[in-house]
N, C-alpha and C positions, 0 to 999 in steps of 0.2 A: 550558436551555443549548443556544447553538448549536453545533455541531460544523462544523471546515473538511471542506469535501470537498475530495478529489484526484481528478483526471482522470493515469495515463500513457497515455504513447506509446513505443513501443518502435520504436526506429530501429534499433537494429543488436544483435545477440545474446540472450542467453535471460537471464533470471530468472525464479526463482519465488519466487511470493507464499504465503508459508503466512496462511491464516484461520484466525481465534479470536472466541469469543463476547465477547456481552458481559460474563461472567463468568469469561471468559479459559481458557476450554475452548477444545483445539484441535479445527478442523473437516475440512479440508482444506489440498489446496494445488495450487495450479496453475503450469504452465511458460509463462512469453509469452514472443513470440517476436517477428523485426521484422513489423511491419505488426502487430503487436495493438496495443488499446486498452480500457483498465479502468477503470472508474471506483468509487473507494473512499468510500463512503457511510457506512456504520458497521459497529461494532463493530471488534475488533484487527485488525492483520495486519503481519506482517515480509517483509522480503524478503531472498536471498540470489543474490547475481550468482553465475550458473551457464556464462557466456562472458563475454567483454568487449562489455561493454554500452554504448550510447547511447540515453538515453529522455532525452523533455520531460515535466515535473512540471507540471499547471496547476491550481493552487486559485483556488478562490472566494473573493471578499471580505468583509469586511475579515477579512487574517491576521490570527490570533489568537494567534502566538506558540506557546511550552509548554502557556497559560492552556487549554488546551481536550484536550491529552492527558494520558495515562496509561500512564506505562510500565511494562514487568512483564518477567519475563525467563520464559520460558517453560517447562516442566519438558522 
């Protein structure tokens, strides 16, 4: 199965990205900031707006809709 990848861009404000495996083990997390750029390849990861934010989202094609996640609520 393919998996969509995400590219952000953070323009203005902080979020962090908490990491999770692929068996939904939490790993980390980190704070971005404007002028960072991340690219989400695999395994989980959430995010929570930590300022007031503006970022661009850019996935590769074709969207794949829901059909390719997996959500979990994390302990």
């Amino acid at each position: 199965m393919y998996y969509t990848q995400e590219t952000l861009f953070i323009r203005k404000g902080k979020l962090q990205v908490d990491f999770y495996s692929d068996d939904q083990q939490y790993l980390e997390s980190r704070v971005l900031e404007a002028g960072d750029v991340i690219l989400l390849i695999k395994g989980g990861y959430g995010f929570k707006v930590l300022e007031d934010l503006e970022m661009f989202e850019v996935k590769q094609g074709p969207y794949a809709g829901d059909e390719d996640k997996i959500k979990f609520t994390p302990a």
